[in-house]
Residue frames as a rotation matrix with the C-alpha (Angstrom) as fourth column:
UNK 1
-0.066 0.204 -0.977 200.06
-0.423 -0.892 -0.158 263.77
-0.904 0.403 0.146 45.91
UNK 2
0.151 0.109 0.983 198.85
0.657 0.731 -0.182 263.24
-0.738 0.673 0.039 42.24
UNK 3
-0.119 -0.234 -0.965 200.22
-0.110 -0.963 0.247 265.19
-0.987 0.136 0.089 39.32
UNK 4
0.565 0.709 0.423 199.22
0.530 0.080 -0.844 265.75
-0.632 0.701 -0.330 36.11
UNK 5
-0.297 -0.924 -0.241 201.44
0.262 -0.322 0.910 266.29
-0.918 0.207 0.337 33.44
UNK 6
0.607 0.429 0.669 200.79
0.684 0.146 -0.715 268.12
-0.404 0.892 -0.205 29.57
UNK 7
-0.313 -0.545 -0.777 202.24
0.196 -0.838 0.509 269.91
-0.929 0.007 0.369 26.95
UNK 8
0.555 0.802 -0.221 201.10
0.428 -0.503 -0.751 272.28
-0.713 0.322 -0.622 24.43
UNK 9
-0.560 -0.682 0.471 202.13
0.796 -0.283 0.535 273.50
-0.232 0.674 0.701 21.37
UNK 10
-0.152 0.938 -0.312 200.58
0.609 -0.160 -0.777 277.00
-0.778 -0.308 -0.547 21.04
UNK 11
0.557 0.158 0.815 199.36
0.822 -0.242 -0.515 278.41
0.116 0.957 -0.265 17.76
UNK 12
-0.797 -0.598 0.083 201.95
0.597 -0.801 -0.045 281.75
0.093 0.013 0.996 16.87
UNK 13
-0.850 -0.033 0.526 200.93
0.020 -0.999 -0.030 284.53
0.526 -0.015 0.850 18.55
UNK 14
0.586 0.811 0.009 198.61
-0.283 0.194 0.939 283.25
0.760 -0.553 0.343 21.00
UNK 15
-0.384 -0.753 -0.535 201.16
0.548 0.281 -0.788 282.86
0.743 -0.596 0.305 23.46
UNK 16
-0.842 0.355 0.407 199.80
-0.530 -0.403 -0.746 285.67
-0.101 -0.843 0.528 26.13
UNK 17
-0.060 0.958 0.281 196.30
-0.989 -0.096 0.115 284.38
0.137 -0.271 0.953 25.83
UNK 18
0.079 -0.119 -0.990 197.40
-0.105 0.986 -0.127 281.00
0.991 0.114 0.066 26.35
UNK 19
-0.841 -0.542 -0.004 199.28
0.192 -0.291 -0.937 282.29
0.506 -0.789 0.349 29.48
UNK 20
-0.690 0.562 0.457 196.46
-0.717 -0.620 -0.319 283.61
0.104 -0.548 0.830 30.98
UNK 21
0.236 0.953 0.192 194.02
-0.958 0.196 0.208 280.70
0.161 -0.233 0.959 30.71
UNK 22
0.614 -0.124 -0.779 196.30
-0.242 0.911 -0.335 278.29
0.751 0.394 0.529 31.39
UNK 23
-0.357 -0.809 0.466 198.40
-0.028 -0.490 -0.871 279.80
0.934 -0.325 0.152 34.09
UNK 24
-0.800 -0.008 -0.600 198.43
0.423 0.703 -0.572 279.04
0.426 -0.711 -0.559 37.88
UNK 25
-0.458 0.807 -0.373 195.30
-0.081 -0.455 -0.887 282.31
-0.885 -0.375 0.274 38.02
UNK 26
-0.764 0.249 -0.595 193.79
-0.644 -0.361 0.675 281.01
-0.047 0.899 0.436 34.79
UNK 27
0.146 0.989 0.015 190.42
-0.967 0.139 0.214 279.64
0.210 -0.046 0.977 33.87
UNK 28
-0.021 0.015 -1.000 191.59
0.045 0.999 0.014 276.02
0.999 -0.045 -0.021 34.07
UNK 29
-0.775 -0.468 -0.425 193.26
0.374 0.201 -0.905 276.74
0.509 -0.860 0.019 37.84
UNK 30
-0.736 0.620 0.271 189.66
-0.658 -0.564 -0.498 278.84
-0.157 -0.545 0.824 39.03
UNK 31
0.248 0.527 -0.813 187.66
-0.529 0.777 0.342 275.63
0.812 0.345 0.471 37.51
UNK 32
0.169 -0.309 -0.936 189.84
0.423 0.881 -0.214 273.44
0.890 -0.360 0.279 39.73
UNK 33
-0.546 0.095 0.832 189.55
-0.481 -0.849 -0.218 275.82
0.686 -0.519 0.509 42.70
UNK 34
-0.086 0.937 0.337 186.50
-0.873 -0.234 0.428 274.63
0.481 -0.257 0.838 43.67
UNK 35
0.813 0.299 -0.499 187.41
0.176 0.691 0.701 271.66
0.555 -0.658 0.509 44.91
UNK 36
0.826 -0.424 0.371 189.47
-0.559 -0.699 0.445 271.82
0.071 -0.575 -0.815 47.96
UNK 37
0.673 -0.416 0.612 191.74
0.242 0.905 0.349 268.47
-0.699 -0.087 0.710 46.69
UNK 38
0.576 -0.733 0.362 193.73
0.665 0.162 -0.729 270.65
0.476 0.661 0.580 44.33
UNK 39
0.360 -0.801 -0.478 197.07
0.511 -0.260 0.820 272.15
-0.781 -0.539 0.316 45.41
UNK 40
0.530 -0.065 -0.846 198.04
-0.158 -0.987 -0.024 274.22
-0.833 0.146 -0.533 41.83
UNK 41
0.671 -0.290 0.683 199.30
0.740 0.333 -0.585 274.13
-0.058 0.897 0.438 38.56
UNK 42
0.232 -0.754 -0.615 202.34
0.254 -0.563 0.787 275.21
-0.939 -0.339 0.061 37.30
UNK 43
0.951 0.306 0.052 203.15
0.077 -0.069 -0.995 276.45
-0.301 0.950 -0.089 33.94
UNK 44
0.038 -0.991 -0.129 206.43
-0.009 -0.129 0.992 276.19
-0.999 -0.036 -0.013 32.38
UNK 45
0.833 -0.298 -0.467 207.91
-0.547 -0.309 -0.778 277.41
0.087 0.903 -0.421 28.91
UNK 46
0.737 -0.573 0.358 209.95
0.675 0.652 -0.345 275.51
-0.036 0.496 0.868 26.65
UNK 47
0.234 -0.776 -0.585 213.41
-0.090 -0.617 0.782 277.66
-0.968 -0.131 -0.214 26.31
UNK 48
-0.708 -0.705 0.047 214.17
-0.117 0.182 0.976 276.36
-0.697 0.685 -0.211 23.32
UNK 49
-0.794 0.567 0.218 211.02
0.413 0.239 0.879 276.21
0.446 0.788 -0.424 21.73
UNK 50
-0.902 0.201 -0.382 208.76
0.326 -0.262 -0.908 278.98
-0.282 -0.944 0.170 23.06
UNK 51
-0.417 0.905 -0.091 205.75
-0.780 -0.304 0.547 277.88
0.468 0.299 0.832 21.66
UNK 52
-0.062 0.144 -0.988 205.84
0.065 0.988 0.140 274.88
0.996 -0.055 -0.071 23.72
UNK 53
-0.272 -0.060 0.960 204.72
-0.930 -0.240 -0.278 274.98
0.247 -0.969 0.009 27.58
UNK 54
-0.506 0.263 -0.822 204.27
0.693 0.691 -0.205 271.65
0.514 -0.673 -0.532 30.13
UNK 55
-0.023 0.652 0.757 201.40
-0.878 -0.376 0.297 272.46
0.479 -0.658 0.581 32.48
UNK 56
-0.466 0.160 -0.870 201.23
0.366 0.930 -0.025 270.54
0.805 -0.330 -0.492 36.04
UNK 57
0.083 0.652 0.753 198.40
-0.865 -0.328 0.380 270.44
0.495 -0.683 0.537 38.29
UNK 58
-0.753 -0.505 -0.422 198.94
-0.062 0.692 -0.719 269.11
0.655 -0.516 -0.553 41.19
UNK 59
0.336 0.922 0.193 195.90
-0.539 0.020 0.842 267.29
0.773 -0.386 0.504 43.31
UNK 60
-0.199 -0.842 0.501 196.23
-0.920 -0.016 -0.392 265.76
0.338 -0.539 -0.771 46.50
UNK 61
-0.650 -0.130 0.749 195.48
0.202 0.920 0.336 261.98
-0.732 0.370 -0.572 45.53
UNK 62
-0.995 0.093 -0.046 194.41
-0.035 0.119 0.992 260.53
0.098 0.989 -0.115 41.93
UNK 63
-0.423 0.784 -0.455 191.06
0.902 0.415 -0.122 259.46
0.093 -0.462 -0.882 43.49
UNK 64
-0.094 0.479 -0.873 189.92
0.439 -0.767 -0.468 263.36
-0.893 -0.427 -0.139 44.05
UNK 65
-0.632 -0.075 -0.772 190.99
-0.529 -0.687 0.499 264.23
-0.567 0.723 0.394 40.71
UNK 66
-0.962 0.267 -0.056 189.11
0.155 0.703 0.694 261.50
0.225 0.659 -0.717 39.08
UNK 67
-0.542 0.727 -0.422 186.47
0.828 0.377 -0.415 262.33
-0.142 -0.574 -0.806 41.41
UNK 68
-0.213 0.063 -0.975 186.30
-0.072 -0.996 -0.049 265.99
-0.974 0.060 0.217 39.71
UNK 69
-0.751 0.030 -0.659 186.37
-0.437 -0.771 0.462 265.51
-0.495 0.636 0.593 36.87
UNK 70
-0.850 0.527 -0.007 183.44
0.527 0.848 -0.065 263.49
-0.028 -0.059 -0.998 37.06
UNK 71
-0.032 0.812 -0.583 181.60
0.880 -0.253 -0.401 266.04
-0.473 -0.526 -0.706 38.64
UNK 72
0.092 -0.074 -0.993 182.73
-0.332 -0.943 0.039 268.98
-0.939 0.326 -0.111 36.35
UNK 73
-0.153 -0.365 0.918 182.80
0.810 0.486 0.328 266.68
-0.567 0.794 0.221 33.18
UNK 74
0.551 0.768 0.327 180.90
0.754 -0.290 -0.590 269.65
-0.358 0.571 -0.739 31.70
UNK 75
0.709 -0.531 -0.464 182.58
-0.295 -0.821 0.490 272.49
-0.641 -0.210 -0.738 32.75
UNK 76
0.424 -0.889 0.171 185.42
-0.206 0.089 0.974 270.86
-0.882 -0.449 -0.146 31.84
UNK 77
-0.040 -0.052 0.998 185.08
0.876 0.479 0.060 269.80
-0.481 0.876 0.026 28.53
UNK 78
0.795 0.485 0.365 184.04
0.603 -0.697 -0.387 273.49
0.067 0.527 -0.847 27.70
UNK 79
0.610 -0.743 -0.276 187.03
-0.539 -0.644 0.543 275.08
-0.581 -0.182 -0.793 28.81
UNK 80
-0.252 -0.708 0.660 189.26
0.482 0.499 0.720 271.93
-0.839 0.499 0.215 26.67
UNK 81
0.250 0.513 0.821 187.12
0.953 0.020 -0.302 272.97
-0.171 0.858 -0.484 23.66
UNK 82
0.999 0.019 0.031 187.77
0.020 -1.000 -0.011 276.72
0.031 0.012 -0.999 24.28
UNK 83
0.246 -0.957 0.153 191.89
-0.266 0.085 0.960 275.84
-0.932 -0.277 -0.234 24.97
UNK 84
0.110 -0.023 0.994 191.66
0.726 0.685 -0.064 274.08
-0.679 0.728 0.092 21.56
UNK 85
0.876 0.127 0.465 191.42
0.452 -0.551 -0.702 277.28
0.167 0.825 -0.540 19.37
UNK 86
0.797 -0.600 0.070 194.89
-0.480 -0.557 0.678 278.26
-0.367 -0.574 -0.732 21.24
UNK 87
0.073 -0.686 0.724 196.51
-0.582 0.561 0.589 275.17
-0.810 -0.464 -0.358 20.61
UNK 88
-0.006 -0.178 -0.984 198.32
-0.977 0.209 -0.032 273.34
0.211 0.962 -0.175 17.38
UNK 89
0.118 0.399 -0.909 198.36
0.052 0.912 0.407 270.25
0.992 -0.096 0.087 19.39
UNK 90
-0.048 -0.227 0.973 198.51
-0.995 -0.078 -0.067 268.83
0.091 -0.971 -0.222 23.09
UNK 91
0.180 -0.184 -0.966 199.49
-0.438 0.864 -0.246 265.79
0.881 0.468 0.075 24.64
UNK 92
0.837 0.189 0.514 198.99
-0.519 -0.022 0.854 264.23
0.173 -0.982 0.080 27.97
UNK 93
0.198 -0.947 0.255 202.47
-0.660 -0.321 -0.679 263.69
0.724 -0.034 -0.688 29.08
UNK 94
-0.700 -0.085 -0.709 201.80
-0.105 0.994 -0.015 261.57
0.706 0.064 -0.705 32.22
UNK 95
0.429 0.434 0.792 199.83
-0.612 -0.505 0.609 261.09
0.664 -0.746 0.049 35.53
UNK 96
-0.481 -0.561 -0.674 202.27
0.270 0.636 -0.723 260.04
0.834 -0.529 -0.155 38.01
UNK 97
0.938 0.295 -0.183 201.09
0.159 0.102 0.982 259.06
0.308 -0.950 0.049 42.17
UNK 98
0.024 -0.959 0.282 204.06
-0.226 -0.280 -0.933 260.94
0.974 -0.041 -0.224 43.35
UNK 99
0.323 -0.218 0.921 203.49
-0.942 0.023 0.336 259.49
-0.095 -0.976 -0.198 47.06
UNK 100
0.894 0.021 0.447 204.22
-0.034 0.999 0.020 255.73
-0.446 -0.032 0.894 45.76
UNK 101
0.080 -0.972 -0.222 208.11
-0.552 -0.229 0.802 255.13
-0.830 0.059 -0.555 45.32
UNK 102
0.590 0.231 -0.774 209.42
-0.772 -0.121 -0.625 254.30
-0.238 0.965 0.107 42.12
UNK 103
0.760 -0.245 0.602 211.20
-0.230 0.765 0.602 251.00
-0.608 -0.595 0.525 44.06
C-alpha cells in the first residue's frame, strides 16, 4: 500500500467547505475514484488547532498513483487550484510505501 500524507491550514470560516471537497465523498476522493488503484482518503482535524486537517489517501502501490496522476495531470491541477482559495497554506507531509519495513 502507498499513502499519501498532507496538511492544510484552512482559511477561517471555510472549514465546512473544505470538509466537503476534501473529505473521503469529496471532489478530490470522486477524481481518484476512477481509478480502481485507490483504496480512500481519510480526513482528520487538528484538536488543538481546528483550522488544521492531515488528509491521507491511500493507493494500492506508489507506481498506480504516479501512474494517475499522470493521466489526470489536468483534472488534477484544477481541483489543487480550486482547493487553493480554501487554504492559507498546505504542505506535503510525506509519501510513505507502507508495505516496505522500516528495518
Amino acid at each position: 500500500m502507498f499513502l499519501v500524507l498532507w496538511e492544510f491550514e484552512v482559511k477561517p470560516g471555510y472549514e465546512a467547505r473544505y470538509e466537503s471537497v476534501y473529505g473521503p465523498r469529496g471532489a478530490w476522493a470522486r477524481l481518484f475514484e476512477q481509478d480502481s488503484a485507490y483504496l480512500g482518503t481519510h480526513l482528520f482535524r487538528d484538536t488543538n488547532r481546528p483550522r488544521i486537517y492531515l488528509t491521507l489517501d491511500q493507493w494500492s502501490s506508489r507506481g498506480a498513483y504516479e501512474e494517475f496522476r499522470q493521466r489526470h495531470a489536468a483534472e488534477y491541477s484544477s481541483l489543487d487550484a480550486q482547493g487553493e482559495m480554501l487554504t492559507q497554506n498546505e504542505r506535503h507531509l510525506a509519501s510513505v510505501d507502507a508495505d516496505s519495513s522500516a528495518g
